[in-house]
PyMOL commands that place a pseudoatom at each C-alpha (Angstrom):
pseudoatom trace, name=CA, resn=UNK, resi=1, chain=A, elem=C, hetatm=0, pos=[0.000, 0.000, 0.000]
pseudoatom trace, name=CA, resn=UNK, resi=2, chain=A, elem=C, hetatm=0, pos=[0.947, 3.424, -0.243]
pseudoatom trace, name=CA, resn=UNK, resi=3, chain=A, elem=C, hetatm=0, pos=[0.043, 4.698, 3.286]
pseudoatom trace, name=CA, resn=UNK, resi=4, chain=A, elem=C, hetatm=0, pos=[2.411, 1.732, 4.191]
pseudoatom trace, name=CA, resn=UNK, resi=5, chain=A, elem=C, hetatm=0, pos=[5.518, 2.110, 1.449]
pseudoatom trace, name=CA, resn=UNK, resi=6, chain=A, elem=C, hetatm=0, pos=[5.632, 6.183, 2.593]
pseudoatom trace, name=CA, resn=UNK, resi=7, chain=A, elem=C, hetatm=0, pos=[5.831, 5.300, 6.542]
pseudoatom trace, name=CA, resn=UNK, resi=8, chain=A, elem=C, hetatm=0, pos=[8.696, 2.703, 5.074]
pseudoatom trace, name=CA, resn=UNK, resi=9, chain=A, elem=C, hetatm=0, pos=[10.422, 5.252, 3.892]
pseudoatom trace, name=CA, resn=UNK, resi=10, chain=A, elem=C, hetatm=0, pos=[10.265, 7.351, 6.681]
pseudoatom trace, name=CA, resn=UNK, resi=11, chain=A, elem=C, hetatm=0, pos=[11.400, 4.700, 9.092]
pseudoatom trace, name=CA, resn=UNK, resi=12, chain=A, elem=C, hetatm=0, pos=[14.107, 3.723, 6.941]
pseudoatom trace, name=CA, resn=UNK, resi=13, chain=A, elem=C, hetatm=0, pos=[15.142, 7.345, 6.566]
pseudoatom trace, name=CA, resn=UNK, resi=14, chain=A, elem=C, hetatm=0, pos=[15.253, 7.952, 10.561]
pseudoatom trace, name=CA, resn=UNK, resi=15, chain=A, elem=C, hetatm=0, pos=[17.322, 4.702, 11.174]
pseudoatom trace, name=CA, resn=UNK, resi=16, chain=A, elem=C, hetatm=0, pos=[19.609, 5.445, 8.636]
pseudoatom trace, name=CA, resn=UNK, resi=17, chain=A, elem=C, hetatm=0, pos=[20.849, 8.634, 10.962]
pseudoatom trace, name=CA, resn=UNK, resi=18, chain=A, elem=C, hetatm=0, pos=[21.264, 5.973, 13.614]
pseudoatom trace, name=CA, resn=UNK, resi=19, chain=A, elem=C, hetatm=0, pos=[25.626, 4.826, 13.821]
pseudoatom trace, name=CA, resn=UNK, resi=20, chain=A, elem=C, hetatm=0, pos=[25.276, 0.849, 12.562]
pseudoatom trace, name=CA, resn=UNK, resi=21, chain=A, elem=C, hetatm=0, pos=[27.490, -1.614, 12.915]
pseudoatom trace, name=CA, resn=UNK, resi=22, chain=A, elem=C, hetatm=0, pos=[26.210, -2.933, 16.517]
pseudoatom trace, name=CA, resn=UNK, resi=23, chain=A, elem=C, hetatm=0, pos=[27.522, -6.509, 16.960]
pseudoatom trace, name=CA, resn=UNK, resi=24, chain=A, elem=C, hetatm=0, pos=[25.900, -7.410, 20.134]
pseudoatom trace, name=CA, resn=UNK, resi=25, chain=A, elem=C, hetatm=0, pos=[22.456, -6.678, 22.212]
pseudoatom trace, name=CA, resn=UNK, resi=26, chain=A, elem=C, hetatm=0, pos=[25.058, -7.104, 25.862]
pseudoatom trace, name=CA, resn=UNK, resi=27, chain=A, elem=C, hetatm=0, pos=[27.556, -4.896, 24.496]
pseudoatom trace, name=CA, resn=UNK, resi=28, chain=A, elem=C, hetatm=0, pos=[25.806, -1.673, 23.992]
pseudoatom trace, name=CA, resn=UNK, resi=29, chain=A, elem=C, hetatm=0, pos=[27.267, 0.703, 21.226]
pseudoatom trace, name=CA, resn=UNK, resi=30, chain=A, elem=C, hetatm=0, pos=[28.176, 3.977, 23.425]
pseudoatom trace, name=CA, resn=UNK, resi=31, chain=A, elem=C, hetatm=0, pos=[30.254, 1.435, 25.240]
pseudoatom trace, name=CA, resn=UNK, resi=32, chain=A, elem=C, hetatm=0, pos=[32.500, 0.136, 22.982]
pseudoatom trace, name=CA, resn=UNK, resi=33, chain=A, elem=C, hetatm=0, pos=[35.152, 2.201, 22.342]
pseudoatom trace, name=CA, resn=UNK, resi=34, chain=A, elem=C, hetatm=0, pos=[35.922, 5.690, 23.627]
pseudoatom trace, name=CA, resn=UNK, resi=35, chain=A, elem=C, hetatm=0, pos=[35.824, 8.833, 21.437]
pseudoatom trace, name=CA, resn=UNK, resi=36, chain=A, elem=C, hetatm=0, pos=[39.201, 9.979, 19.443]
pseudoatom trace, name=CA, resn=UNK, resi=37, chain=A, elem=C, hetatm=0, pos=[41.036, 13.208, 20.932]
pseudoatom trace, name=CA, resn=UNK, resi=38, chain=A, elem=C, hetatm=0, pos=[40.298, 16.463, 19.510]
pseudoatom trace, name=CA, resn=UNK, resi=39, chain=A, elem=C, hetatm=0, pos=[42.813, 18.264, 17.216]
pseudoatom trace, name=CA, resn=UNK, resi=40, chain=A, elem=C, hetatm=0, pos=[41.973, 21.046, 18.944]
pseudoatom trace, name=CA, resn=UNK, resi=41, chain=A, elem=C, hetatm=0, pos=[39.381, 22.239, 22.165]
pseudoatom trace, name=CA, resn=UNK, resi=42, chain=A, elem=C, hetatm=0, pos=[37.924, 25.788, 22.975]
pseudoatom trace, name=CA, resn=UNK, resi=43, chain=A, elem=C, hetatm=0, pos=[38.082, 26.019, 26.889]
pseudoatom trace, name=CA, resn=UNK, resi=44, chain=A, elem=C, hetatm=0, pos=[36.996, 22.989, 28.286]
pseudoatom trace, name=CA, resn=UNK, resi=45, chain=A, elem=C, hetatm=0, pos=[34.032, 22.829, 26.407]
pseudoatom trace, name=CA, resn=UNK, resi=46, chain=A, elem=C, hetatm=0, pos=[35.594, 20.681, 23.474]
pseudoatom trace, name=CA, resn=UNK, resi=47, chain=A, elem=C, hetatm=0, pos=[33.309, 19.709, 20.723]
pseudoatom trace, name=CA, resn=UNK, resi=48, chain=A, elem=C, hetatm=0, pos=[30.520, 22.350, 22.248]
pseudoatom trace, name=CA, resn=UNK, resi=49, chain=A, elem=C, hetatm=0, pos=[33.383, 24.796, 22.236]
pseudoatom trace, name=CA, resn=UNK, resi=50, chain=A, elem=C, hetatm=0, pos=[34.466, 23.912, 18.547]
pseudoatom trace, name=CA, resn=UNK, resi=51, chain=A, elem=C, hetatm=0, pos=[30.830, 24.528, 17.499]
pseudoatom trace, name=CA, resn=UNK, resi=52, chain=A, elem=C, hetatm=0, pos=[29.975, 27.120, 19.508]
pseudoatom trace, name=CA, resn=UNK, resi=53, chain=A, elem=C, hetatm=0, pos=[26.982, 25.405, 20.947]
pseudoatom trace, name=CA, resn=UNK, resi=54, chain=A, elem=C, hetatm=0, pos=[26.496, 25.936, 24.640]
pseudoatom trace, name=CA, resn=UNK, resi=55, chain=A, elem=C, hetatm=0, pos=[27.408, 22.630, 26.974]
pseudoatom trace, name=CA, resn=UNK, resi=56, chain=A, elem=C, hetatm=0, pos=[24.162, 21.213, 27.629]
pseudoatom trace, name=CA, resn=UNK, resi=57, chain=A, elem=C, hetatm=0, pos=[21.842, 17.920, 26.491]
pseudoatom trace, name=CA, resn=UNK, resi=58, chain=A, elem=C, hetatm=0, pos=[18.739, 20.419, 24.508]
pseudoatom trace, name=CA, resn=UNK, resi=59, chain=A, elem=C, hetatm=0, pos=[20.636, 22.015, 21.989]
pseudoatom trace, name=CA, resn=UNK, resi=60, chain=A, elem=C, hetatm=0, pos=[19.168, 23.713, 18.822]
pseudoatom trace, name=CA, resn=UNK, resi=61, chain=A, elem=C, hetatm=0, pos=[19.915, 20.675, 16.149]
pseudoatom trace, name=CA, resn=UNK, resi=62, chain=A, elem=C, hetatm=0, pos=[18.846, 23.388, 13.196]
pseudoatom trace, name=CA, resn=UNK, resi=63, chain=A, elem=C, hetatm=0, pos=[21.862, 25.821, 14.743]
pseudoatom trace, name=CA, resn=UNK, resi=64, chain=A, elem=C, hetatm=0, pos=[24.366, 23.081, 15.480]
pseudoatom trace, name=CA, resn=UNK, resi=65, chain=A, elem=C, hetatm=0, pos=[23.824, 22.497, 11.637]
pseudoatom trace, name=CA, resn=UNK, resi=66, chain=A, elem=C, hetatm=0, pos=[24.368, 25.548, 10.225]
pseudoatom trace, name=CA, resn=UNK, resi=67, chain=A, elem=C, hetatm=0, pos=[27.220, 26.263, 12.369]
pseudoatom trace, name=CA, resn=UNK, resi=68, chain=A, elem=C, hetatm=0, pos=[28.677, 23.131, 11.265]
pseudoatom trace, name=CA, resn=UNK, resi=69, chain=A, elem=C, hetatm=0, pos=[28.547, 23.578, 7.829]
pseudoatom trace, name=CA, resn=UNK, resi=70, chain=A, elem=C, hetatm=0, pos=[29.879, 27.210, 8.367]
pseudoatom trace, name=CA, resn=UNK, resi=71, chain=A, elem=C, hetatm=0, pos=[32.669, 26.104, 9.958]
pseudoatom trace, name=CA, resn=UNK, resi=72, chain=A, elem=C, hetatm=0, pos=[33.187, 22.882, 7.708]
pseudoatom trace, name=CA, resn=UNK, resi=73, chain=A, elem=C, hetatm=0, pos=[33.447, 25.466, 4.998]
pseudoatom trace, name=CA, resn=UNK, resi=74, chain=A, elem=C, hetatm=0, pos=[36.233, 27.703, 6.579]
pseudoatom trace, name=CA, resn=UNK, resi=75, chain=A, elem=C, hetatm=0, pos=[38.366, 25.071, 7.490]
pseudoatom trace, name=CA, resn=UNK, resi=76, chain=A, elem=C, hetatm=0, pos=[37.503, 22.571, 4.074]
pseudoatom trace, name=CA, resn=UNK, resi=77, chain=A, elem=C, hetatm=0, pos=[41.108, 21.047, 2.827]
pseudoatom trace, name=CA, resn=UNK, resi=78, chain=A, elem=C, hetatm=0, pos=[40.254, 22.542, -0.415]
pseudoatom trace, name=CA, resn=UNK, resi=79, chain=A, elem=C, hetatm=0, pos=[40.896, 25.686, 0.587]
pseudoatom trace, name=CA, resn=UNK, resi=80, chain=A, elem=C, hetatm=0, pos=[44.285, 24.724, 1.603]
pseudoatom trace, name=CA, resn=UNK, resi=81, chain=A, elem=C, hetatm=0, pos=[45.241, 22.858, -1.485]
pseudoatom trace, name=CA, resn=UNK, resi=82, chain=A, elem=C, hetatm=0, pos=[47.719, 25.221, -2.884]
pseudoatom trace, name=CA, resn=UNK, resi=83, chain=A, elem=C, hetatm=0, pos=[49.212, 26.532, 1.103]
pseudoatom trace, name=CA, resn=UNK, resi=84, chain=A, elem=C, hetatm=0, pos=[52.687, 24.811, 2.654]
pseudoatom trace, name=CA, resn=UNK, resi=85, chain=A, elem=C, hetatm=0, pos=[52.357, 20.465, 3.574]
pseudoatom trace, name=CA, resn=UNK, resi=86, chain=A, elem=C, hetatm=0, pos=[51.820, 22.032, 6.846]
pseudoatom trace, name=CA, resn=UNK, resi=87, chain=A, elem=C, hetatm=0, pos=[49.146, 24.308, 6.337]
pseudoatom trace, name=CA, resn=UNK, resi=88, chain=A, elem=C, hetatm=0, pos=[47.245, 21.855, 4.655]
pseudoatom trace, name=CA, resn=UNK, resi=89, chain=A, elem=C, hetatm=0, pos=[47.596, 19.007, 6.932]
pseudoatom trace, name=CA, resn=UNK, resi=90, chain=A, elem=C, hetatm=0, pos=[46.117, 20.878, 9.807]
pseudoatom trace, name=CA, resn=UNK, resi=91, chain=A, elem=C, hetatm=0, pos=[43.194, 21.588, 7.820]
pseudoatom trace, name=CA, resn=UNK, resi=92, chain=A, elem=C, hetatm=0, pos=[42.635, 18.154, 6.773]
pseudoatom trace, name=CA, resn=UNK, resi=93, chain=A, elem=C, hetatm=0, pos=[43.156, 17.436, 10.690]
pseudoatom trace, name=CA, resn=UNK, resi=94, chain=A, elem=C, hetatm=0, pos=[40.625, 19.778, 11.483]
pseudoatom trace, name=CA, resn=UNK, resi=95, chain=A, elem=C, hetatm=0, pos=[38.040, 18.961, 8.994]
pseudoatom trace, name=CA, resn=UNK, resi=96, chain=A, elem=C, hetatm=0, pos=[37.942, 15.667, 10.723]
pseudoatom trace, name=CA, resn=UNK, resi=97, chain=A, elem=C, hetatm=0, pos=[37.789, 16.961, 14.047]
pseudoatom trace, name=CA, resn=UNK, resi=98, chain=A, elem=C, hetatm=0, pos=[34.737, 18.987, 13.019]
pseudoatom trace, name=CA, resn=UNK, resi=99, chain=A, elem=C, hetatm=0, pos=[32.637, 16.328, 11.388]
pseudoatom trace, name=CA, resn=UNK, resi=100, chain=A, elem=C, hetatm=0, pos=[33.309, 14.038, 14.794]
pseudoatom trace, name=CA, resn=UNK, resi=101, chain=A, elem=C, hetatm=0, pos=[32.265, 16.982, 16.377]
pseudoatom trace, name=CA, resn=UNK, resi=102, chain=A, elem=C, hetatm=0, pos=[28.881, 17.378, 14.307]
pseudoatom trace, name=CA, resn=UNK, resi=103, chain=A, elem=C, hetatm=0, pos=[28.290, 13.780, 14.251]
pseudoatom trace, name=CA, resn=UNK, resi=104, chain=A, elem=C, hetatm=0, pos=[29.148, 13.247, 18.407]
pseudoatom trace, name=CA, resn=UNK, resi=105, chain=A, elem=C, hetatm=0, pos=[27.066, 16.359, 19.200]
pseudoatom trace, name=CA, resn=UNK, resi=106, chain=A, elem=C, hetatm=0, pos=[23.751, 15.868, 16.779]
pseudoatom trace, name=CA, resn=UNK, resi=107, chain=A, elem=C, hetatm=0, pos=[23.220, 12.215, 17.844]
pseudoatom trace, name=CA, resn=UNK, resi=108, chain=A, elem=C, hetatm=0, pos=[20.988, 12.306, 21.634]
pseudoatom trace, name=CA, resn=UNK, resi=109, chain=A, elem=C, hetatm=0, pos=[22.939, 8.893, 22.895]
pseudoatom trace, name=CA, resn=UNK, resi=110, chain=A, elem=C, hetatm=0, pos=[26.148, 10.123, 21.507]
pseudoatom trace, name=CA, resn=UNK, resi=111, chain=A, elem=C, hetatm=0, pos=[25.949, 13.628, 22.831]
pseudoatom trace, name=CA, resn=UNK, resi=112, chain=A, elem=C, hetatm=0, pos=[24.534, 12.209, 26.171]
pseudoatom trace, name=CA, resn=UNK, resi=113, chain=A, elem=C, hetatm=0, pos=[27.888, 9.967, 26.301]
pseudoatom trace, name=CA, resn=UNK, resi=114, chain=A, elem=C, hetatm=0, pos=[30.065, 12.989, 25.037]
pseudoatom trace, name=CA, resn=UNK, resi=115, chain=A, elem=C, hetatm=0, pos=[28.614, 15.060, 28.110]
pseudoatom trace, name=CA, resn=UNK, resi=116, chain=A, elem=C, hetatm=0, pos=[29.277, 12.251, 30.980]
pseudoatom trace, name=CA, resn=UNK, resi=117, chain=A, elem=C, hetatm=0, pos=[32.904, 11.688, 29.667]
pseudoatom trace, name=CA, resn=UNK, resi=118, chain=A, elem=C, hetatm=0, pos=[33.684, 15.762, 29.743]
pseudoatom trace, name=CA, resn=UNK, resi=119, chain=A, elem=C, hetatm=0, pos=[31.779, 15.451, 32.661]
pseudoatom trace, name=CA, resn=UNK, resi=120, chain=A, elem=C, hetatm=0, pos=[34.288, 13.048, 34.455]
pseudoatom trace, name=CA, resn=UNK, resi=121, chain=A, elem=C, hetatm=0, pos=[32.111, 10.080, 34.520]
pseudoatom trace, name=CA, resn=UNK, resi=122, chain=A, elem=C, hetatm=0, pos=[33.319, 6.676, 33.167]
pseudoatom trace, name=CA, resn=UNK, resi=123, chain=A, elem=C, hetatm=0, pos=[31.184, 4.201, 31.309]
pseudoatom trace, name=CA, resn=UNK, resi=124, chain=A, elem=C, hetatm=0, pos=[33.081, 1.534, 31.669]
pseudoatom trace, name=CA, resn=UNK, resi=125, chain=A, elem=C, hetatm=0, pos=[32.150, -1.379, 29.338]
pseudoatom trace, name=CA, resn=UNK, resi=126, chain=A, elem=C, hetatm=0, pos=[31.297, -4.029, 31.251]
pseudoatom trace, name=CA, resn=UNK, resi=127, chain=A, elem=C, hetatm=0, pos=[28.755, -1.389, 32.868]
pseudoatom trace, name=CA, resn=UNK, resi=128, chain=A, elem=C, hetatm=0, pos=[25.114, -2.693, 32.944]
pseudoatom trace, name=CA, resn=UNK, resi=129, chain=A, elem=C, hetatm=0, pos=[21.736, -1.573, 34.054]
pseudoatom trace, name=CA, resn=UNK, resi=130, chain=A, elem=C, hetatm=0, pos=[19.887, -2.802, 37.334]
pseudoatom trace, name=CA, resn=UNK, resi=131, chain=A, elem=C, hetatm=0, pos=[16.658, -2.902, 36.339]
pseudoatom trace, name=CA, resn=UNK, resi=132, chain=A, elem=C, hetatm=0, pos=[15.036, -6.361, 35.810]
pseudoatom trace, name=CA, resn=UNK, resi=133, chain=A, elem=C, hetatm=0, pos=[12.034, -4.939, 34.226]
pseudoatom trace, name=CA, resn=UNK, resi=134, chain=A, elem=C, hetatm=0, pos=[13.679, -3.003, 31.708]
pseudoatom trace, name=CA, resn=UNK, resi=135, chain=A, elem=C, hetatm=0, pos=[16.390, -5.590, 30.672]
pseudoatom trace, name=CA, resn=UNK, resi=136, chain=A, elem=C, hetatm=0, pos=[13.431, -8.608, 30.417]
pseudoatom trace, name=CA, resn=UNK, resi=137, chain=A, elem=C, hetatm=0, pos=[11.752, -6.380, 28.373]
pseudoatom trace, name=CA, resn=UNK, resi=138, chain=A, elem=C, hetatm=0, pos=[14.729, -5.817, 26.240]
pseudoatom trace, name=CA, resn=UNK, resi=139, chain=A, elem=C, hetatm=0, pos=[15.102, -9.615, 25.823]
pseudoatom trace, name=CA, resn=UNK, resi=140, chain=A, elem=C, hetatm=0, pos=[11.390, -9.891, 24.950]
pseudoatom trace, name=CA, resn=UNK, resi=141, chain=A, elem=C, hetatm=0, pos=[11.936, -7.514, 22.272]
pseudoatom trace, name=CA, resn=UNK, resi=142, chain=A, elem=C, hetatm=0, pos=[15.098, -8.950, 21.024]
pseudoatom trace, name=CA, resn=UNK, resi=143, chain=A, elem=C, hetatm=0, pos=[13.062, -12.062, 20.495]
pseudoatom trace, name=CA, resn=UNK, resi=144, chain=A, elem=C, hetatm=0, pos=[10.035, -10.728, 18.444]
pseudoatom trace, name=CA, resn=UNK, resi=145, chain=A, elem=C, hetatm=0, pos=[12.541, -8.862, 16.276]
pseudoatom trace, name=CA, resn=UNK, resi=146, chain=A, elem=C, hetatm=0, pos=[14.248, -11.910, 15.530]
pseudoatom trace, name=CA, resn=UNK, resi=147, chain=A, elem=C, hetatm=0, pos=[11.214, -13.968, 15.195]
pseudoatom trace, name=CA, resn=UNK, resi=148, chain=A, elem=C, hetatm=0, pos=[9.332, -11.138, 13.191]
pseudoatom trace, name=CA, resn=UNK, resi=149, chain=A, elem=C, hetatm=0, pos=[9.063, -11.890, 9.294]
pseudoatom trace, name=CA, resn=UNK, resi=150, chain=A, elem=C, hetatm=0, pos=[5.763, -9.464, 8.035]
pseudoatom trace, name=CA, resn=UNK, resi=151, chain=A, elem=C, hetatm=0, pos=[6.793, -6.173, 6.923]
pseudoatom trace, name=CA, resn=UNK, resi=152, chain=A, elem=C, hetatm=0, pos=[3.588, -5.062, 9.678]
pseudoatom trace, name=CA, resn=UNK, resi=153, chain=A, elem=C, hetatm=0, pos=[5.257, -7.023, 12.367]
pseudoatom trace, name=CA, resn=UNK, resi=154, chain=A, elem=C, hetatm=0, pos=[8.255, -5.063, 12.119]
pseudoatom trace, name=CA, resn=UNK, resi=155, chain=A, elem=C, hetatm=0, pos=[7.082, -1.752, 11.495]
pseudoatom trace, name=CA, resn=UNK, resi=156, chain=A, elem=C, hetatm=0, pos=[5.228, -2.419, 14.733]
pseudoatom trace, name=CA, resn=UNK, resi=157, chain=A, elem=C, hetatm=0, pos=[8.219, -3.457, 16.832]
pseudoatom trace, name=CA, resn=UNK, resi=158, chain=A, elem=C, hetatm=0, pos=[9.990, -0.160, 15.207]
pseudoatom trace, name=CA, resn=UNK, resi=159, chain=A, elem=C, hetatm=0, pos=[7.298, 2.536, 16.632]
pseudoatom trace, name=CA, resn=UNK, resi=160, chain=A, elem=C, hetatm=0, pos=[7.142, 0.836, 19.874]
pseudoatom trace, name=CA, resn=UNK, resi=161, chain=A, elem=C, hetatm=0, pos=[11.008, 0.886, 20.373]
pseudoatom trace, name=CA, resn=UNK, resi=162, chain=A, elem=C, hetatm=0, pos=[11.028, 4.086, 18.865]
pseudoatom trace, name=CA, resn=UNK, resi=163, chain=A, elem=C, hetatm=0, pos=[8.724, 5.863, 21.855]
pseudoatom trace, name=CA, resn=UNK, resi=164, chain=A, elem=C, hetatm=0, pos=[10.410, 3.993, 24.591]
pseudoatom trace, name=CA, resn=UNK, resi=165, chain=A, elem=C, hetatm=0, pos=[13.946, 5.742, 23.061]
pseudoatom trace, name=CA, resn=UNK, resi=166, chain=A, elem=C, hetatm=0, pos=[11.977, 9.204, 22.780]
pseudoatom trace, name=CA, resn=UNK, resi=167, chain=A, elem=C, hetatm=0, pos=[10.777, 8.478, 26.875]
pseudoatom trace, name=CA, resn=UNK, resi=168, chain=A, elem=C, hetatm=0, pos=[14.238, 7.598, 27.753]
pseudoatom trace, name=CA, resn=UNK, resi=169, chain=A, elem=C, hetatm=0, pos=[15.546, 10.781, 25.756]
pseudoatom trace, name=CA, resn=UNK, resi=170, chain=A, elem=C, hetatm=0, pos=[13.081, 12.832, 27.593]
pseudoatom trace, name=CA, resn=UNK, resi=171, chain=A, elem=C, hetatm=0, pos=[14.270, 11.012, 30.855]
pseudoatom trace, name=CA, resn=UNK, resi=172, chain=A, elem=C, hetatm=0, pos=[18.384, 11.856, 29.964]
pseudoatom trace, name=CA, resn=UNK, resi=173, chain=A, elem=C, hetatm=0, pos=[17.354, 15.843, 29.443]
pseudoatom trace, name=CA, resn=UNK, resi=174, chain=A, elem=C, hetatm=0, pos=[15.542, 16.096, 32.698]
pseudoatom trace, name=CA, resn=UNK, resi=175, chain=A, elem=C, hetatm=0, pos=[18.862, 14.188, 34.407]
pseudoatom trace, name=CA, resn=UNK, resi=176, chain=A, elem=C, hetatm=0, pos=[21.366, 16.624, 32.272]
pseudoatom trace, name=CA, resn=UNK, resi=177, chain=A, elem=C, hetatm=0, pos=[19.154, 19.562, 33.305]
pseudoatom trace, name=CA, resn=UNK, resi=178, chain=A, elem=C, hetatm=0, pos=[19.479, 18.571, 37.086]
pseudoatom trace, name=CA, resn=UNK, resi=179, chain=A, elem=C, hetatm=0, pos=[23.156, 17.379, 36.591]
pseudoatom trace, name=CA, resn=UNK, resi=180, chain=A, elem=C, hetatm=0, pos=[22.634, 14.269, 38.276]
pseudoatom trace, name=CA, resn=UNK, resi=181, chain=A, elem=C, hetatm=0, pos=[25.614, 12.229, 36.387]
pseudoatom trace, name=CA, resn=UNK, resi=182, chain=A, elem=C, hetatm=0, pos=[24.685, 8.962, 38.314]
pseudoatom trace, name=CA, resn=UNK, resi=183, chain=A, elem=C, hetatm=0, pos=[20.686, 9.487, 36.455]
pseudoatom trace, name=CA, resn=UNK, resi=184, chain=A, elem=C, hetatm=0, pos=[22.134, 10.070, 33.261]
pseudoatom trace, name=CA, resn=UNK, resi=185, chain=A, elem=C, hetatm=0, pos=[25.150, 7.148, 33.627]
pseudoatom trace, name=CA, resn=UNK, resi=186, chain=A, elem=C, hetatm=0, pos=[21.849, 4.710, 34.029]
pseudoatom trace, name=CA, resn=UNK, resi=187, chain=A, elem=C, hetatm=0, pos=[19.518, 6.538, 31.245]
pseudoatom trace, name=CA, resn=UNK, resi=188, chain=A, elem=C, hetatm=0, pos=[23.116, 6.020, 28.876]
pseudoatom trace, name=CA, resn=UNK, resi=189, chain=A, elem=C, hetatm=0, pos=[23.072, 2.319, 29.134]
pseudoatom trace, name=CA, resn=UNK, resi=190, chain=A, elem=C, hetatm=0, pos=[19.319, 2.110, 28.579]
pseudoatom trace, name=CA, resn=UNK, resi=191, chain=A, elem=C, hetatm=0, pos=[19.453, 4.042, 25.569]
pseudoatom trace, name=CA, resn=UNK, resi=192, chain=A, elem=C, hetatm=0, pos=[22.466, 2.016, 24.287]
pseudoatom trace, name=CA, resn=UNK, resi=193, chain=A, elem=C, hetatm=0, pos=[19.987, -0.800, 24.512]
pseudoatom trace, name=CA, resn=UNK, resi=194, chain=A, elem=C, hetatm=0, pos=[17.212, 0.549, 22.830]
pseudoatom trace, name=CA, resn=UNK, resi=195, chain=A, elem=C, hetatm=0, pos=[19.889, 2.025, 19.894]
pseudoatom trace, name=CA, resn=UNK, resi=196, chain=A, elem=C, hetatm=0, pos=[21.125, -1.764, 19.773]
pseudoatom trace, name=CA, resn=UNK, resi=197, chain=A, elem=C, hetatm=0, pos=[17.696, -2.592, 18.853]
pseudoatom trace, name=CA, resn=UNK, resi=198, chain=A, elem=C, hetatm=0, pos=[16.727, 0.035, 16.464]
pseudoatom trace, name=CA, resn=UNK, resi=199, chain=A, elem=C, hetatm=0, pos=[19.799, -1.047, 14.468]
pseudoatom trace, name=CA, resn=UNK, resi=200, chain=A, elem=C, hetatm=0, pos=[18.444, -4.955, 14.319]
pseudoatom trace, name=CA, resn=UNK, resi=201, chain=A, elem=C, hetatm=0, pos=[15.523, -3.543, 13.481]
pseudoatom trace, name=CA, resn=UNK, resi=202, chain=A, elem=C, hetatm=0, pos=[16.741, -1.840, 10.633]
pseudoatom trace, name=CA, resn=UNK, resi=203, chain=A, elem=C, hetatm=0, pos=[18.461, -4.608, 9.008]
pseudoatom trace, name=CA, resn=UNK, resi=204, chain=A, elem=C, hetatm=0, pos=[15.392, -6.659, 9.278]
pseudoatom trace, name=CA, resn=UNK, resi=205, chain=A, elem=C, hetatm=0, pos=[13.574, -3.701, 7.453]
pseudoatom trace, name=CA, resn=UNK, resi=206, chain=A, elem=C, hetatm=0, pos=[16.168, -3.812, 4.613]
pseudoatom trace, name=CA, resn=UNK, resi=207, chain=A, elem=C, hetatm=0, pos=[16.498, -7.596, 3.853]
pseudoatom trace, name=CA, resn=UNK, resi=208, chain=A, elem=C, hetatm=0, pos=[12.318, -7.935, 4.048]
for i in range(1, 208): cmd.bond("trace and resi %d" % i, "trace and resi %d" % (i + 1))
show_as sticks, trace
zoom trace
């Protein structure tokens, strides 16, 4: 149907903003490897400070943008083409740094993990979340997605994962917002989860 193949599209356009390459539902993907150093950091702000975005979890995702691409622009490699080896490499350096920057900063579980690491708080990998509710529904769902073969089935499981990661995004602001770090260190790993799953989703909704 048409109704249907549009709302396809949109899913599949939302997901595809998502990082991939998730390998493992107990390994969550904000835990797997720490983020690369900056070439360079305003203050102690880092990638906020690079952007020029203030150091909080609501940001303006329309401004980040636009100062992204204004900044991508000044500092683009191509503009350094015909400068000294030197010159150029340090604009190629921090063209990089900017787009880790962008991408870090415009994605809510990557920005959320961003903010506890400048915020001094370790998530160590082996870290997992103490709530037996939450983690035996994230089994249950693990399940169905595996199990699920209809193109309705799936598109189902999507919209239901997708409002328990806009709740838990919700739940991360109001944590940021009070800057209770130990909140936020839980609301992390649960999102990780949920990501994990969004991801598995997506594949399914690319193979069916």
């Amino acid at each position: 149907m048409a109704g249907t193949g549009a709302f396809l599209h949109l899913v599949r356009s939302v997901l595809r903003r998502k990082p991939s390459g998730l390998r493992g539902l107990w390994r969550p993907n904000s835990l797997r490897k720490p983020l690369r150093g900056l070439a360079f950091q305003v203050g102690s702000t880092g990638y906020f400070g690079m952007l020029d975005m203030p150091v909080k979890y609501d940001i303006d995702i329309k401004l980040l943008e636009n100062r992204y691409k204004k900044l991508q622009q000044d500092h683009h490699p191509d503009q350094f083409a015909n400068k000294p080896k030197d010159e150029f490499e340090r604009a190629v350096s921090m063209s990089s740094s900017i787009n880790e920057a962008y991408e870090t900063l415009k994605h809510p579980l990557h920005r959320a993990r961003y903010m506890l690491e400048i915020g001094g708080v370790c998530m160590a990998e082996g870290h997992i979340i103490h709530n037996e509710q939450f983690l035996s529904k994230i089994m249950e769902m693990q399940e169905r997605v595996e199990a699920a073969s209809e193109q309705k089935e799936i598109l189902g499981l999507f919209q239901e994962v997708e409002d328990l990661y806009v709740d838990c995004v919700e739940e991360l602001s109001e944590a940021f917002a009070q800057d209770n770090y130990g909140s936020a260190k839980e609301k992390v790993t649960k999102l990780s989860y949920l990501d994990t799953i969004r991801t598995r989703i997506n594949a399914k909704l690319h193979v069916t």
